[in-house]
N, C-alpha and C positions, 0 to 999 in steps of 0.2 A: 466448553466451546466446541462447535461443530463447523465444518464446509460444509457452504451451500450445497444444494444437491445441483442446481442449477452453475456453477461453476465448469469449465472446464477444464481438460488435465493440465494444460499450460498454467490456469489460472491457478490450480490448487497448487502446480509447485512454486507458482510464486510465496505466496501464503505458507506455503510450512519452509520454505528459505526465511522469511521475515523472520519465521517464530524459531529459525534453528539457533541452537548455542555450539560453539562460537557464531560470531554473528559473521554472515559471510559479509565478502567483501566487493562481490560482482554480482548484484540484484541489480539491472537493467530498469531506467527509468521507463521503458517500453514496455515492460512487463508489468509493473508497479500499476502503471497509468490504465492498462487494460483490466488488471484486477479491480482497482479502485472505480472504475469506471462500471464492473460487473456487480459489485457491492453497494455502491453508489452513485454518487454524479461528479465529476470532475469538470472544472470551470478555469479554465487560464484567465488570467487576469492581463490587464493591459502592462502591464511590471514585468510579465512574466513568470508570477508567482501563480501556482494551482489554490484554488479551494477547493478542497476534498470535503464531501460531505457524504458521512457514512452514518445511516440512521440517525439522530437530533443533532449527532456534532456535528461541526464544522472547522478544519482546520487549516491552514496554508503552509504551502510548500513550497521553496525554490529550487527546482532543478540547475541551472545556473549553470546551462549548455552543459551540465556532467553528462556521460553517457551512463554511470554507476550511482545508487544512492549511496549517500553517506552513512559512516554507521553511526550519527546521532538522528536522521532521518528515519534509518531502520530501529532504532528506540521507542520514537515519537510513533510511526506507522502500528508498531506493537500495542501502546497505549490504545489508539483509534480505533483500531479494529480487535484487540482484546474487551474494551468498553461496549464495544456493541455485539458483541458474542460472536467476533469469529476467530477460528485461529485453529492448527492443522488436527489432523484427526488424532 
């Protein structure tokens, strides 16, 4: 798994926070949303759930006014973007 070269440094530390062990506990849905958004396309839904689409998947997400993701989100976000080859250097 590689970073984009077109990433940048905000975005790649999002990206290897996701993929750190222990999994943190303050990854910023603002930061999440800009990565996702560099990787893919992100679509709020009228629920206010996201659909993250990162190369063929497609998944949803509820932020659910947290200002932090969860860490079964940051599980799930590992899966998405480990599946489509990205994930820190």
């Amino acid at each position: 798994m590689t970073e984009p070269e077109h990433l940048n440094d905000h975005h790649r530390d999002t990206l290897r926070e996701i993929f750190q062990h222990p999994t943190s506990h303050n990854i910023e849905w603002r930061a999440v949303r800009s990565l996702l958004g560099a990787v893919g396309s992100v679509t709020e839904q009228h629920d206010g759930k996201l659909a993250i689409t990162v190369g063929s998947q497609t998944e949803f997400f509820h932020p659910g006014g947290q200002k932090d993701v969860d860490v079964q989100t940051v599980v799930d976000l590992r899966h998405l973007l480990g599946t489509a080859g990205f994930g820190p250097e």
